[in-house]
N, C-alpha and C positions, 0 to 999 in steps of 0.2 A: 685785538679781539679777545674776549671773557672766553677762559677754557671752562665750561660746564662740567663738573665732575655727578655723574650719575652711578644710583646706587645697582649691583644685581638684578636688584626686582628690576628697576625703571626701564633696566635694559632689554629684560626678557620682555615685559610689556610691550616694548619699540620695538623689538622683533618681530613678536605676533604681530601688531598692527603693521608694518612692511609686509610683514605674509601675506596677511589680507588684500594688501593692495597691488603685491605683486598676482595675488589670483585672480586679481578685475581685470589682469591684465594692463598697467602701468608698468615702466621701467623700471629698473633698480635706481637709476637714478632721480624718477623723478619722486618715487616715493619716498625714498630716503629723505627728499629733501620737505618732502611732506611732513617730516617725522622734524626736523631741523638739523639732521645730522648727514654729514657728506658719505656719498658712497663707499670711500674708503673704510670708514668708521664702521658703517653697516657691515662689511665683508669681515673686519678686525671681531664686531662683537660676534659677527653669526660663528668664527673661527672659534671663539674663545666660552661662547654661551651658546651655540646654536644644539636645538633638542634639551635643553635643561630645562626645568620646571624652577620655580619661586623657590617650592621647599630644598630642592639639591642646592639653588644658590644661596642660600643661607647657611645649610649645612658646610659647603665649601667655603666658606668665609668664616666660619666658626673654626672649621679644623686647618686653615691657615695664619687664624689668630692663636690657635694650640701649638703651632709646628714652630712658628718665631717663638714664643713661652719657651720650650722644651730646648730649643739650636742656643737660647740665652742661658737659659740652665745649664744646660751641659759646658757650653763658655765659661759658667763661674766654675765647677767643678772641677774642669781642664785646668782652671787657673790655681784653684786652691791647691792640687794634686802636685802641681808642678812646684809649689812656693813648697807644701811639706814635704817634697823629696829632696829639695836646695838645704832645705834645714836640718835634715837628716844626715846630709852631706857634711856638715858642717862649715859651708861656705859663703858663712852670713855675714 
């Protein structure tokens, strides 16, 4: 089976539209499967996006593309510091 990889927005959009149909009063499950995505998944994204707007998720995807940037930087940094304190040492 194709894993579907869906972006932020797509997700918060499946949620509202779930919302909706959970208000006509439909199941969680049968609405979800309305949406084409298994219950589980529904509970996973509501966990993980539920109450976020478009704009917060893209902001949040933005400053998790800034936080890997910065965890990578600081790794070279780590590394150079370490290589001139060895040479310093003179244990080259």
């Amino acid at each position: 089976m194709r894993k579907r990889a869906y972006t932020p927005e797509q997700i918060i959009n499946k949620l509202r539209e779930v919302e909706i149909l959970l208000s006509q009063g439909l199941a969680v499950v049968e609405a979800s499967k309305k949406m084409g995505v298994t219950a589980q998944t529904y509970y996973r994204w509501r966990k993980d996006y539920g109450g976020m707007r478009v704009d917060q998720a893209r902001r949040l995807r933005e400053l998790e593309k800034e936080n890997v940037r910065l965890k990578r930087l600081a790794a070279d940094l780590s590394l150079d510091n370490a290589i001139l304190k060895e040479a310093a040492r003179g244990n080259f």
